[in-house]
SEVEX-776201 format. One line per 3 residues: number of its first residue (from 1); their letters; for each residue x, y, z of N, C-alpha, C. Coordinates in steps of 0.05 Angstrom, whole numbers, plus 5000, padded with zeros to 4 digits. Each point is the difference from the previous one (the first is absolute). Layout:
REM SEVEX-776201
NUM) A) X,Y,Z,X,Y,Z,X,Y,Z  ...
***
This chain:
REM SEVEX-776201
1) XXX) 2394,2605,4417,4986,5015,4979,5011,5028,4996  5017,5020,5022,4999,5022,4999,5032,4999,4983  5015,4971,5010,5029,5010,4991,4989,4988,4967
4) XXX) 4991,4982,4995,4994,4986,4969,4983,5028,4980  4986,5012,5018,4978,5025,4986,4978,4984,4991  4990,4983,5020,4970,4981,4981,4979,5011,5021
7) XXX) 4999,5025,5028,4986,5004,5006,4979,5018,4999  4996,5006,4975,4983,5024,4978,5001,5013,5013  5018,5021,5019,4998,5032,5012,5012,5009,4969
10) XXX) 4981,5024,4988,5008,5015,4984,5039,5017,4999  5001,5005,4983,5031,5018,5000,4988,5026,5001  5008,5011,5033,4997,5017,5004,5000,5033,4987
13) XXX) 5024,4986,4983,5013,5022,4990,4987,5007,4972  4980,4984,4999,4980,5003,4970,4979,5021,5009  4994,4997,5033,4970,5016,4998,5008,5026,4998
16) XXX) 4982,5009,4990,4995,5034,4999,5006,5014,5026  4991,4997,5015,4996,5009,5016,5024,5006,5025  5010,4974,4989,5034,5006,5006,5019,5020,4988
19) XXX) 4991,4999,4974,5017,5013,4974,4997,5028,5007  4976,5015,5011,4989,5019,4994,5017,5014,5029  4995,4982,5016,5018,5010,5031,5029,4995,4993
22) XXX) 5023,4994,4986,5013,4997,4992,5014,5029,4992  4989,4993,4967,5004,5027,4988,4991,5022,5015  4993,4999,5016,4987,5032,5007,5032,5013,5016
25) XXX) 5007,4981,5012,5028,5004,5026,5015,4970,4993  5021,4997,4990,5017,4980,4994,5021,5001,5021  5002,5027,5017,5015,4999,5026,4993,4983,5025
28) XXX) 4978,4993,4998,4974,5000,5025,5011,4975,5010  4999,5004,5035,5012,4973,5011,4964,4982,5008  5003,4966,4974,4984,4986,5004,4999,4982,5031
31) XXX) 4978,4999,5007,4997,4980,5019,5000,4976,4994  5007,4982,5004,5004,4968,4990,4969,4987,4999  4981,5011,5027,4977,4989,4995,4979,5012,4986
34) XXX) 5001,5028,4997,4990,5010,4971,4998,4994,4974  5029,4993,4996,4998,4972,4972,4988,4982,5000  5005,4982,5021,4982,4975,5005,4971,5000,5002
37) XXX) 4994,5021,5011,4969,5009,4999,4995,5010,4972  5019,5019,4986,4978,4996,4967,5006,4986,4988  5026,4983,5003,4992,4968,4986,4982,4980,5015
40) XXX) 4986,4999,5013,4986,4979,5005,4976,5005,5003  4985,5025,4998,4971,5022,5003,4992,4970,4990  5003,5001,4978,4966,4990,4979,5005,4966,5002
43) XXX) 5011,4983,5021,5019,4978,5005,5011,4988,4970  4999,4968,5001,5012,4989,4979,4985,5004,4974  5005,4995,4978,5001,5001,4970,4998,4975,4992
46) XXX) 4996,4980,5013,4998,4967,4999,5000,4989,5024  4993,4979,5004,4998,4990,5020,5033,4985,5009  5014,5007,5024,5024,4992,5009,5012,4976,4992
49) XXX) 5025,5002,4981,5001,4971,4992,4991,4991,4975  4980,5003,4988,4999,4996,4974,5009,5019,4979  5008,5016,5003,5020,5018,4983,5022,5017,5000
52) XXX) 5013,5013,4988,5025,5012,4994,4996,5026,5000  5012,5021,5016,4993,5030,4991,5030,5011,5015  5012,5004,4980,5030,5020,5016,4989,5019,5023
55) XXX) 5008,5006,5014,4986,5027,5022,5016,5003,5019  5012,5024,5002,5023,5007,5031,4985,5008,5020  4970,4997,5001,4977,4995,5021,5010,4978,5018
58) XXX) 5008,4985,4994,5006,4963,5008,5027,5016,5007  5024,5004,4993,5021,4998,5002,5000,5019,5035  4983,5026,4995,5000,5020,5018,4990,4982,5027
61) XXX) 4981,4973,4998,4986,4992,5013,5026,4994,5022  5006,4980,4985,5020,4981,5004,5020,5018,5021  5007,5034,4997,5022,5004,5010,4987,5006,5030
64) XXX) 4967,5007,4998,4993,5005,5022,5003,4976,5019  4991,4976,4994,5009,4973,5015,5032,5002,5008  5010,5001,4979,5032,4989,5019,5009,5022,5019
67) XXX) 4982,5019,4999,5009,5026,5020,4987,4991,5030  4979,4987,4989,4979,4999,5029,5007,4975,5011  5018,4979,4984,5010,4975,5004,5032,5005,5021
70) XXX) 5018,5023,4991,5028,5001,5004,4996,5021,5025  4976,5020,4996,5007,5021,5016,5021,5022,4985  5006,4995,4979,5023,5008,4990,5000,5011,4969
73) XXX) 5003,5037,4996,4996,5009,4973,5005,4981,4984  4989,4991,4976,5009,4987,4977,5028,5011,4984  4997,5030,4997,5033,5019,4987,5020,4975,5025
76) XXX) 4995,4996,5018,5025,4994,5025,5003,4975,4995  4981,4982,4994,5010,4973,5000,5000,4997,4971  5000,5012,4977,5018,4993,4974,5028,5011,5006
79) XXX) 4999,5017,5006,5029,5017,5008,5013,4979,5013  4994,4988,5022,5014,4974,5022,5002,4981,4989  4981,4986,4997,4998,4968,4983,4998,5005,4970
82) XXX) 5000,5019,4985,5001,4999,4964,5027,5018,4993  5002,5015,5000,5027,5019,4998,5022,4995,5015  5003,5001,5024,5025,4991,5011,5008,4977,4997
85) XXX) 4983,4975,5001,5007,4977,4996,5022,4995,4971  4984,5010,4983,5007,4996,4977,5018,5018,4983  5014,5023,5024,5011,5023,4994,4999,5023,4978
88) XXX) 4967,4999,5003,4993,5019,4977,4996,5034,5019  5032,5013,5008,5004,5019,5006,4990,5023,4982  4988,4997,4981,4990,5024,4979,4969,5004,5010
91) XXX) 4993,4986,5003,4963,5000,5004,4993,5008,5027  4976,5004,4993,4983,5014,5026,4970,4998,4996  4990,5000,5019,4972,4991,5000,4982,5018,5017
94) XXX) 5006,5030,5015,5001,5023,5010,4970,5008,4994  4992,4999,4973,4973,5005,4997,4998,5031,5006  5022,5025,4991,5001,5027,5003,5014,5021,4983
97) XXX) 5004,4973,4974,5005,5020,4979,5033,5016,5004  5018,4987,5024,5023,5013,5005,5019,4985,4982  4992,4998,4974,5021,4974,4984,5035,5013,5005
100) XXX) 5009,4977,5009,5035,4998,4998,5007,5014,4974  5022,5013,5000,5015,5009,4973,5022,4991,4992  4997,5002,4971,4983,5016,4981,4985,4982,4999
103) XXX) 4980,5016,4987,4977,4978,5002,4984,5004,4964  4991,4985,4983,4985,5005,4975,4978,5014,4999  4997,5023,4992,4972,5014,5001,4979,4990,4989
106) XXX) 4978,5007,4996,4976,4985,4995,4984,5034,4982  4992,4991,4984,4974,5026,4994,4975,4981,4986  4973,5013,4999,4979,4995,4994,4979,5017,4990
109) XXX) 4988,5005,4985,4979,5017,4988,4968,4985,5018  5001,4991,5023,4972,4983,5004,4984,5015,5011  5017,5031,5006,4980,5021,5012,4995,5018,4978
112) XXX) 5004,4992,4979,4996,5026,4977,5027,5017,4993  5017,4998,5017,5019,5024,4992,5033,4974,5006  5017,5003,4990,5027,4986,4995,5015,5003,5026
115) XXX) 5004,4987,5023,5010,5011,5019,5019,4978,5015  5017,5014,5010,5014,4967,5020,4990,4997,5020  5003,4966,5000,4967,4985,5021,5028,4990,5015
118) XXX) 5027,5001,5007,5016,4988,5021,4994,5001,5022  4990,5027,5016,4997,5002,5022,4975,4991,5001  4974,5005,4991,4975,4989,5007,4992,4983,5026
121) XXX) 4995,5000,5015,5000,4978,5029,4992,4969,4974  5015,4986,5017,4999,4969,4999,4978,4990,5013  4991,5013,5024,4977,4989,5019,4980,4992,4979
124) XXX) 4989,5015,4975,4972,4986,4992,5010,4971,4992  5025,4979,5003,5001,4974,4996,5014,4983,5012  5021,5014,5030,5003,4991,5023,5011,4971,4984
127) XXX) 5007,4981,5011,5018,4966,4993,4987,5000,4978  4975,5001,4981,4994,5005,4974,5026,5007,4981  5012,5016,4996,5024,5012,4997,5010,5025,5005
130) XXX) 5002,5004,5025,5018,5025,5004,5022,4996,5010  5010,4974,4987,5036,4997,5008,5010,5006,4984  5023,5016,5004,5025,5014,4983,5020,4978,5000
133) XXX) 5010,4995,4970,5021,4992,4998,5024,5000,4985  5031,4991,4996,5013,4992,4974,4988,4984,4987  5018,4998,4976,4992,4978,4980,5016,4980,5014
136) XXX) 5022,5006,5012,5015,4976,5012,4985,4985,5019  4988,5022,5024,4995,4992,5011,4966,4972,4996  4991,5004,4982,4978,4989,4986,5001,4979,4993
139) XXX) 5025,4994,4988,5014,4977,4980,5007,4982,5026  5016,5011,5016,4998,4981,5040,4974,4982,4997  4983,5026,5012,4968,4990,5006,4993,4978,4988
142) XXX) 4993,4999,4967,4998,4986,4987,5017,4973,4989  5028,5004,5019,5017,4977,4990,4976,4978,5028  5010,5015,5028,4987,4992,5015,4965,4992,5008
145) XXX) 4986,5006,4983,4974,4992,4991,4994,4972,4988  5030,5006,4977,4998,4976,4991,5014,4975,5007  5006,5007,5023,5017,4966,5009,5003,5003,5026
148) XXX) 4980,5016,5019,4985,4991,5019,5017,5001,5024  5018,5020,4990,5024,5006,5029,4988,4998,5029  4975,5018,5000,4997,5017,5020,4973,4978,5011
151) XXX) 4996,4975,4983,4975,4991,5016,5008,4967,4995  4990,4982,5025,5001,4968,4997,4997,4990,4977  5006,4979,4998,4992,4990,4969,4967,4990,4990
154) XXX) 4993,4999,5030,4967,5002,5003,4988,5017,4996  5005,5024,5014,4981,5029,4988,5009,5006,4963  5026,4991,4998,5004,5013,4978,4984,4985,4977
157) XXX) 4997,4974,4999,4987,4988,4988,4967,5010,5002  4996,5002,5010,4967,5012,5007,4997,5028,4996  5019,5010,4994,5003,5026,4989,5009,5006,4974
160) XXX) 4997,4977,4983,5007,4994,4972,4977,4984,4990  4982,4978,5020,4977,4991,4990,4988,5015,4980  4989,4975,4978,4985,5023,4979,4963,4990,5016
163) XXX) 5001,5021,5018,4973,4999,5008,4977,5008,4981  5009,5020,4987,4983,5020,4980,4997,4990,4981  5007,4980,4979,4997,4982,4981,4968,4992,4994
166) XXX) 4993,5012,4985,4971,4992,4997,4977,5027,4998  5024,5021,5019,4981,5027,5003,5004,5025,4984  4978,5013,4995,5006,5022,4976,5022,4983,4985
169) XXX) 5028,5012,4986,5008,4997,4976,5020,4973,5011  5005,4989,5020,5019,4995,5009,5001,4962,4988  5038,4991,4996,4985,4970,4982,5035,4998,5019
172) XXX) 4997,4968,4994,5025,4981,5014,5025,5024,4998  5000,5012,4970,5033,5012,4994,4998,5024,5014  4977,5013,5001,4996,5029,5007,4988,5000,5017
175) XXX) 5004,5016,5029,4977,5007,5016,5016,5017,5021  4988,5011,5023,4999,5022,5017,5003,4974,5023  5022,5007,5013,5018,4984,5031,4990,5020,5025
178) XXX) 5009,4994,5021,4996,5021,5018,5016,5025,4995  4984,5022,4987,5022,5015,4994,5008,5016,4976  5003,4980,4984,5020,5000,4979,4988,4977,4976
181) XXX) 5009,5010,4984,4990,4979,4971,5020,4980,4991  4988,4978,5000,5031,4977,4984,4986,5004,4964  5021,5008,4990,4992,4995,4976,5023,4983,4981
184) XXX) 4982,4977,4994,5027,4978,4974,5023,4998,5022  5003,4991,5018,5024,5003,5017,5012,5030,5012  4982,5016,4998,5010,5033,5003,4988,5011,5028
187) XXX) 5016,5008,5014,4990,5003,5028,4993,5038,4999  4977,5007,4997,5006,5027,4992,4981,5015,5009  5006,5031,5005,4986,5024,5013,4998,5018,4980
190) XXX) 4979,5022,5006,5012,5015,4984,4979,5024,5010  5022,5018,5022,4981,5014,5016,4996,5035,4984  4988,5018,5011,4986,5020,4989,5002,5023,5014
193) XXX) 5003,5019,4995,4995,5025,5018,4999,5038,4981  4983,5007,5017,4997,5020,4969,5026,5021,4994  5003,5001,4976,5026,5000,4987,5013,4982,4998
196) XXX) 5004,4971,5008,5023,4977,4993,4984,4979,4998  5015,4983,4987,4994,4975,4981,5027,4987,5011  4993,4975,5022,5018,4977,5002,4993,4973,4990
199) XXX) 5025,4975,4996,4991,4982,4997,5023,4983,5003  5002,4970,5010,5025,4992,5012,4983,4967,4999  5018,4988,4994,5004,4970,4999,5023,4983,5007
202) XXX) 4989,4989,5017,5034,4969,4989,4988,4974,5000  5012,4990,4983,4995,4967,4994,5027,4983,5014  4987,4995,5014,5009,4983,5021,5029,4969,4985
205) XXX) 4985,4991,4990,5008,4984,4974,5019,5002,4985  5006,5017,4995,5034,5012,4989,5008,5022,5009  4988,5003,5026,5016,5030,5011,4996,5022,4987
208) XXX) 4980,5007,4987,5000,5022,4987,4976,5023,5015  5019,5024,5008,4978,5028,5010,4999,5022,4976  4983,5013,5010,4995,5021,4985,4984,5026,5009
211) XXX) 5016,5024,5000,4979,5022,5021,5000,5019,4973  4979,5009,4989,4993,5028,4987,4990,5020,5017  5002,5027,4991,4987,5014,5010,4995,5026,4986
214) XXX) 4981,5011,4998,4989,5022,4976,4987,5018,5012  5003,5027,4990,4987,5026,5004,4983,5000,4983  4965,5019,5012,4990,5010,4975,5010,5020,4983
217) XXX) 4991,4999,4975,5018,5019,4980,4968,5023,4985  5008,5025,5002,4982,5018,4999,4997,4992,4968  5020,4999,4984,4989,4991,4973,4982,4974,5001
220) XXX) 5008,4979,5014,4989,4976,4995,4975,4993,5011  4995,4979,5001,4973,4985,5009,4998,5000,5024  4995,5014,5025,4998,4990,5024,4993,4974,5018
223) XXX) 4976,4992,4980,4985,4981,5012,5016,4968,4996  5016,5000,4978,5019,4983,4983,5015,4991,5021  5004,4968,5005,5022,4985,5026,5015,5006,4978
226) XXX) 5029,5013,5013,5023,5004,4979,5018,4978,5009  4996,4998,5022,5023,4989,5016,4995,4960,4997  4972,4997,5006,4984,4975,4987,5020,4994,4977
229) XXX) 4985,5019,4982,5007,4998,4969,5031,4992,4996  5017,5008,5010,5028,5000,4998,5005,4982,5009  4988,4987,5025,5012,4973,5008,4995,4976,4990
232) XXX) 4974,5013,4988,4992,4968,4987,5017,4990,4983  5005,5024,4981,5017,4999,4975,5027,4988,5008  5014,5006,5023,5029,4989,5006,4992,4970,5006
235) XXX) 4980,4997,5007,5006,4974,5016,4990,4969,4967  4996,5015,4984,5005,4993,4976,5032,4990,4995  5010,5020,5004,5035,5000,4997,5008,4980,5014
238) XXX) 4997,5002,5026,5005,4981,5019,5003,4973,5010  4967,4999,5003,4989,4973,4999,4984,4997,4974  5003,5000,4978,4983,4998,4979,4982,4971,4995
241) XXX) 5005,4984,5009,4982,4980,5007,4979,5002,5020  5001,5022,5016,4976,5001,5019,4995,5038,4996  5003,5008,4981,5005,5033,4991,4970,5007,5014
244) XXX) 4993,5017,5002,4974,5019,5009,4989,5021,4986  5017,5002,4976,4996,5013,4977,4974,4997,4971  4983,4992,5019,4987,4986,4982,4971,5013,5001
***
């Protein structure tokens, strides 16, 4: 339930109350179980299992398990078993805001005033997303997501089940994997962080990847997936029989 998101813990990152401790200090080193505690105060939003709710409540859950499972930071075993394996020497999973250089700056108006959010601590979303990466290195990830390098042909299949089929918006073509969304044959992410807009796909099926990645723009729309928006549109070009442009 926690990797699918059908276990109604709210998205933490909606409550107020988070927002408000946030903005106040965007430096501030989060505790892992501080998050988990104001995502889960008021418990589920449905009863476990009968529904769909995105939330890096679940995701944060999840990292506390494989820590208490391994004995072993979660930054350390993506680094071991996800990055080195697959020689994605650009990434880091550090969770301290020390991004490799050069690195793309980030700015945001979410505190009222236009400022660069690069350094901001990563801690308020910990394996949520506070991994730094290339675009190269992404396009790896995602080649390897989609054809199951790094796991049996048993987990990988069960990690492509369309479990979620039936819940909130989700139908045979479209739905939410462990993870990640298959959409029309489109294996796709499309992660967030304030100031950037990512979004990255490959279809497995004809070999085709795809990594965007977008800054907010002080003229433009902030709240606007740019990066979404752009990929959908290519994969029109692409795969135009299974386009996402729609």
């Amino acid at each position: 339930m926690l990797l699918h998101h059908t276990s109604g813990y709210p998205h933490y990152t909606e409550i107020q109350s988070f927002l408000d401790r946030l903005w106040a200090d965007p430096f501030q080193h989060w505790a892992i179980q501080d998050l988990v505690d104001i995502g889960v105060a008021g418990g589920p939003v449905f009863t476990p299992g009968t529904g769909w709710l995105i939330s890096d409540t679940n995701t944060l859950i999840l990292q506390q398990v494989i820590e208490e499972v391994t004995g072993r930071p979660v930054g350390e075993l993506l680094r071991e078993d996800v990055f080195d394996e697959l020689g994605m020497d650009d990434s880091t999973a550090a969770f301290d805001a020390n991004w490799p250089s050069p690195v793309l700056h980030g700015y945001s108006d979410e505190r009222g005033v236009w400022e660069d959010v690069t350094n901001w601590s990563p801690t308020w979303t910990y394996a949520a997303g506070g991994v730094g990466a290339n675009q190269e290195d992404v396009r790896v990830f995602l080649d390897a997501l989609g054809d199951g390098s790094l796991l049996s042909p048993e987990l990988h299949g069960l990690q492509f089940a369309p479990s979620t089929v039936g819940l909130g918006p989700w139908t045979n073509e479209q739905y939410f994997a462990m993870g990640f969304l298959q959409l029309d044959g489109w294996v796709f992410l499309n992660p967030g962080l304030s100031g950037y807009y990512g979004a990255g796909g490959t279809f497995p099926e004809e070999d085709w990847t795809m990594v965007v990645y977008t800054t907010a723009s002080k003229a433009g729309d902030q709240s606007a997936p740019t990066a979404t928006d752009t990929f959908r549109q290519f994969t029109a070009v692409v795969t135009p029989e299974h386009s996402l442009a729609k």
